[in-house]
C-alpha positions as CSV (number, residue, x, y, z in Angstrom):
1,X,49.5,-51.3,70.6
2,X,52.5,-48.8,70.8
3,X,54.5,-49.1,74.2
4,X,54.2,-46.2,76.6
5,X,57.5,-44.7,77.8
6,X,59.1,-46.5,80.9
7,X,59.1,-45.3,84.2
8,X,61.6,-47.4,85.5
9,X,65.1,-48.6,84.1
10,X,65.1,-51.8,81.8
11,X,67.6,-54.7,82.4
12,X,69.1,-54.7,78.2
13,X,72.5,-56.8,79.1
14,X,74.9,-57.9,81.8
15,X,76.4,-54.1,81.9
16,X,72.7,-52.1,80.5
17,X,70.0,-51.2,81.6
18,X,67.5,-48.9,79.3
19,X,64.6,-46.4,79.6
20,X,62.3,-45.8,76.3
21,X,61.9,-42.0,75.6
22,X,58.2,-40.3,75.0
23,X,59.2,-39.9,71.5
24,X,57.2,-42.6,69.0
25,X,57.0,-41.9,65.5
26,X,57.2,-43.2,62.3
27,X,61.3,-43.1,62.3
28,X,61.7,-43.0,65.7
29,X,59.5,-46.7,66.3
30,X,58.4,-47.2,69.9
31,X,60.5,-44.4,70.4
32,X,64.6,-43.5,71.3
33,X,66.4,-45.9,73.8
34,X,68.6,-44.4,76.0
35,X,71.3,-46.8,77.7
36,X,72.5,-46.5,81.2
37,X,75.8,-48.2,81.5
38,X,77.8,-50.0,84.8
39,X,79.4,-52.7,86.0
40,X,77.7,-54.6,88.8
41,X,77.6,-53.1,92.3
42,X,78.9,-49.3,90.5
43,X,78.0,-46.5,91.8
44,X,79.2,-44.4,88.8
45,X,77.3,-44.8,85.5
46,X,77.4,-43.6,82.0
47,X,74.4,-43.0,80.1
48,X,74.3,-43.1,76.0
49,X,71.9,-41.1,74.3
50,X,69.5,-38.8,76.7
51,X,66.7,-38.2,74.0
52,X,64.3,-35.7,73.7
53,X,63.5,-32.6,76.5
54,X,61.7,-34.7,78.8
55,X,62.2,-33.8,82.0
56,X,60.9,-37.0,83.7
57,X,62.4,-39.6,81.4
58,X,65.9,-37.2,82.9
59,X,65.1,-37.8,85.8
60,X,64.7,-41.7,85.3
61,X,68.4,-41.7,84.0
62,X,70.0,-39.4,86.4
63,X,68.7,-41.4,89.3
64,X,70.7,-44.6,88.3
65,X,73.7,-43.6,89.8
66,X,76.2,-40.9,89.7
67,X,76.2,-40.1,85.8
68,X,80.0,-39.3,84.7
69,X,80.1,-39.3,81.3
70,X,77.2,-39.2,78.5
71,X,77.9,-40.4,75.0
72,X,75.9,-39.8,72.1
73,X,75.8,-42.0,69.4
74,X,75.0,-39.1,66.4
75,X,73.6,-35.6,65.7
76,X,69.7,-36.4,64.8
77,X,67.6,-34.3,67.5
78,X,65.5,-37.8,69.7
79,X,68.9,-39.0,70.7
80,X,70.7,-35.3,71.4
81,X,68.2,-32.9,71.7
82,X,68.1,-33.4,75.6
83,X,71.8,-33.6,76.0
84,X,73.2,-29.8,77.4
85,X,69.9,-29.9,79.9
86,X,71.4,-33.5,80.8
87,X,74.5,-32.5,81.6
88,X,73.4,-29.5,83.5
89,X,71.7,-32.2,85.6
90,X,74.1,-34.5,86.6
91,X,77.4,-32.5,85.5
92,X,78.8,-34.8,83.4
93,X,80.7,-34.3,80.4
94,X,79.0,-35.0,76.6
95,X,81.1,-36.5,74.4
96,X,80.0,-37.5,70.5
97,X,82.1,-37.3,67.1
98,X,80.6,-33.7,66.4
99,X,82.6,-32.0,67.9
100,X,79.0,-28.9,67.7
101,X,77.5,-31.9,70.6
102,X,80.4,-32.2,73.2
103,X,79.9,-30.6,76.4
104,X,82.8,-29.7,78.4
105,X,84.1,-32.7,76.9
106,X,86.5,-34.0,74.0
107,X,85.3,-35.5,70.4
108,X,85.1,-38.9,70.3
109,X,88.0,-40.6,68.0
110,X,87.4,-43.9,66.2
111,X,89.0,-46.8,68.3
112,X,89.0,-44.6,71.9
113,X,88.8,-46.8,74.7
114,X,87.1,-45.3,77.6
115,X,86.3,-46.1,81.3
116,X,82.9,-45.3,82.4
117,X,80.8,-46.9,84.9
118,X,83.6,-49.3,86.0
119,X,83.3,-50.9,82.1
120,X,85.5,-50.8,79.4
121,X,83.8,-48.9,76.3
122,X,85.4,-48.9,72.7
123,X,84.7,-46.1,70.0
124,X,83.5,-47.7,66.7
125,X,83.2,-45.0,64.1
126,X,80.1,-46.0,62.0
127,X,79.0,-43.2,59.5
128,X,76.9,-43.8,56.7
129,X,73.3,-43.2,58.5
130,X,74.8,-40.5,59.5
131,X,78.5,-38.7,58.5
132,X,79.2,-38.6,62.4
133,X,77.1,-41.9,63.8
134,X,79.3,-44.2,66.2
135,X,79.0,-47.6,68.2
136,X,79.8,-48.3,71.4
137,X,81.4,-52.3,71.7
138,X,81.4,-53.4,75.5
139,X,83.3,-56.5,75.0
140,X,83.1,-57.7,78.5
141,X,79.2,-57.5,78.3
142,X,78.2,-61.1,78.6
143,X,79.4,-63.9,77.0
144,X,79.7,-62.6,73.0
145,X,79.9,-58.6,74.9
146,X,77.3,-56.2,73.3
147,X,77.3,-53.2,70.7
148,X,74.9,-50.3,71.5
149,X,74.3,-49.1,67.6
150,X,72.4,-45.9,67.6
151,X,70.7,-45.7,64.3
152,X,73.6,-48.0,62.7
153,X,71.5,-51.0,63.1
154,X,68.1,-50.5,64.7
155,X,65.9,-53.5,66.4
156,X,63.4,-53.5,64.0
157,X,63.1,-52.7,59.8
158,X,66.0,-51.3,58.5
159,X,68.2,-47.9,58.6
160,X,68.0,-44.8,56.9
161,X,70.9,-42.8,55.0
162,X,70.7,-39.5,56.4
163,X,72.0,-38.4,52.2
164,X,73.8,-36.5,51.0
165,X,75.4,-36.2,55.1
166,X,74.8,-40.3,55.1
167,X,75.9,-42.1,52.3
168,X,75.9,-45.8,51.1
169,X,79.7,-46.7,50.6
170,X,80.5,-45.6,54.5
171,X,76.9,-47.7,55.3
172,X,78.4,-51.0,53.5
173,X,82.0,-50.0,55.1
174,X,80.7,-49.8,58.6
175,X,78.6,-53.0,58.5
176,X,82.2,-54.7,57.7
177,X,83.0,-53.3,60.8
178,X,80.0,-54.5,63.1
179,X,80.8,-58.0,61.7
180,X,84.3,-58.0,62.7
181,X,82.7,-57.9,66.2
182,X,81.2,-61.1,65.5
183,X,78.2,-62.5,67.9
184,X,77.7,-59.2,70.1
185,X,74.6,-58.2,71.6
186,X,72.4,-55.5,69.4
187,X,71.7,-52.7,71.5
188,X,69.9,-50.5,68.9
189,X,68.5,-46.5,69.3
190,X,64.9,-48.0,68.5
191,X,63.3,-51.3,69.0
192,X,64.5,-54.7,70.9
193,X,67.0,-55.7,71.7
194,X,69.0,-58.4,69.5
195,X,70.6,-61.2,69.7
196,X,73.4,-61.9,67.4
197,X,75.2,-58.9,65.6
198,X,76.7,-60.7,63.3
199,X,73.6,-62.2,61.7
200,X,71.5,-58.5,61.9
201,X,74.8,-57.7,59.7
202,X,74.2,-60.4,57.2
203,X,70.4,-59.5,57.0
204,X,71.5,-55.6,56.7
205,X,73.7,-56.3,53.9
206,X,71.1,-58.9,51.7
207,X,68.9,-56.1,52.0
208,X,70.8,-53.4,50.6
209,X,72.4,-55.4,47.7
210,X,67.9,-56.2,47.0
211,X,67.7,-52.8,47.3
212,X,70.3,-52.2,45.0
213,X,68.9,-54.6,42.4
214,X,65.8,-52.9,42.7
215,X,67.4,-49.6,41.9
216,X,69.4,-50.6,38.9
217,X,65.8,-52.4,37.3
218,X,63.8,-49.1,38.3
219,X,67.0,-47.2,36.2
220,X,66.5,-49.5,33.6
221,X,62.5,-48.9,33.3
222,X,62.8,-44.9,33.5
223,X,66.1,-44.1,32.2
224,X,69.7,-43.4,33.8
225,X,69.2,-40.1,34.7
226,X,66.0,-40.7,36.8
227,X,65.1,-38.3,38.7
228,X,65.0,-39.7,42.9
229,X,61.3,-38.9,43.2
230,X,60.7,-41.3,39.7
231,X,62.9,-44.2,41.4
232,X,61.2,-43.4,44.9
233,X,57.5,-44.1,42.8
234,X,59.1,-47.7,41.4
235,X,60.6,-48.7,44.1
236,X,59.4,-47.6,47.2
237,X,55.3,-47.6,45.7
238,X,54.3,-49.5,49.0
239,X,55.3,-47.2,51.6
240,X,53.5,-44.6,53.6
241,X,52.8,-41.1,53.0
242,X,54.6,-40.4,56.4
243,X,58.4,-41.8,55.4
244,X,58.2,-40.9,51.9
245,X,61.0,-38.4,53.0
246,X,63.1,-41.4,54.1
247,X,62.5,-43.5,51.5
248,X,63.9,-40.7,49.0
249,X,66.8,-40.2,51.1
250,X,67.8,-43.6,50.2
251,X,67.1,-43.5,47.0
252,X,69.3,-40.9,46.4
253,X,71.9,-42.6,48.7
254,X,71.9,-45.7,46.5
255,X,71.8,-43.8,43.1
256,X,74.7,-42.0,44.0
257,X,76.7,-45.6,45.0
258,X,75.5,-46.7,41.7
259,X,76.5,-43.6,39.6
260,X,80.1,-43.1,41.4
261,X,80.7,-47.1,40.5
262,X,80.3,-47.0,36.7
């Protein structure tokens, strides 16, 4: 049974709290998590990730406390697409990488440290799901602190390169990164909460180097210059008619990792 949208605000983490956005879908799982961030006893919160135009899951946010800044963790539409109403809301600046997504607000830079909420936020750049995809590292967030990851890493199955915006070398640079950060919460876009970044890291990057193997073996079958819809059929047989889309994106992603390496 798919989870109906919450009507109140989650406890995620020491510093988090969450409310699931009426958005489920085949990429967007149960649907988009959108964070609400403070520190214990704060009257001032920042909220990462408004979602999609729904007035009432607004509302839910907006009533946590006086909203001063809203982050977005990349440009795809169930994350953003309610950020300018959001802001008209609760007044509070929108800040993202994309600089096309700020509102009254500056672009986020890689390694930014920002106050919000009474908590201590630190810009990760991230791209490869995305050209402009960040993480957000709360450090003081419980004992190992926590890592709210967007589409980076998601709570459930595995990420999508957003090719030819998304590609695979950034992907496999970025999930060095996240394991630098060693045993954070996961606080992914979609899907539960996890417990240990470092392992989700590990499992990310076994799956890409399959992946990878499964690529150079489906090259091998149909010929170098494969086209990405004659890999997709090899490699990706099993999956649905619904994120055939996705599953090509990736292919192409990985071809052109493979290609650029030789």
């Amino acid at each position: 049974m798919t989870p109906m949208s919450t009507t109140a605000l989650i406890r995620s983490s020491p510093l988090t709290r969450f409310a699931l956005a009426p958005n489920p879908g085949p990429m967007s799982l149960e649907g988009t998590n959108s964070y609400v961030i403070a520190a214990e006893g704060s009257e001032r919160v920042a909220v990462v990730d408004p979602g999609p135009l729904d007035e009432g899951h607004l509302q839910l946010l907006a009533s946590a406390g006086t909203v001063e800044l809203i982050l977005v963790t990349h440009r795809h539409a169930d994350h953003t697409e309610a950020s300018r109403r959001f802001a008209e809301i609760t007044g509070a600046p929108v800040r993202a990488v994309d600089p096309a997504l700020c509102v009254d607000g500056e672009p986020l830079a890689d390694g930014e440290v920002l106050q919000a909420g009474g908590v201590e936020i630190r810009v990760v750049a991230t791209p490869g799901h995305t050209s402009d995809s960040a993480c957000f590292h709360l450090p003081a967030d419980g004992d190992g602190g926590s890592v709210l990851t967007g589409d980076t890493i998601l709570g459930r199955g595995t990420t999508v390169l957003d090719f030819p915006d998304g590609t695979l070398g950034d992907y496999l640079a970025s999930l060095e990164r996240l394991a630098a950060l060693g045993h954070a919460t996961v606080l992914p876009g979609h899907g539960p909460v996890l417990p240990d970044l470092s392992s989700v890291v590990l499992t990310y990057r076994d799956h890409r180097e399959e992946r990878l193997e499964q690529i150079r073996a489906a090259l091998a079958e149909a010929g170098p210059d494969a086209a990405v819809s004659r890999v997709a059929d090899l490699v990706y047989a099993d999956v649905p008619e619904n994120v055939r889309p996705a599953a090509e994106l990736s292919v192409a992603a990985q071809l052109q990792y493979l290609r650029e390496a030789v």
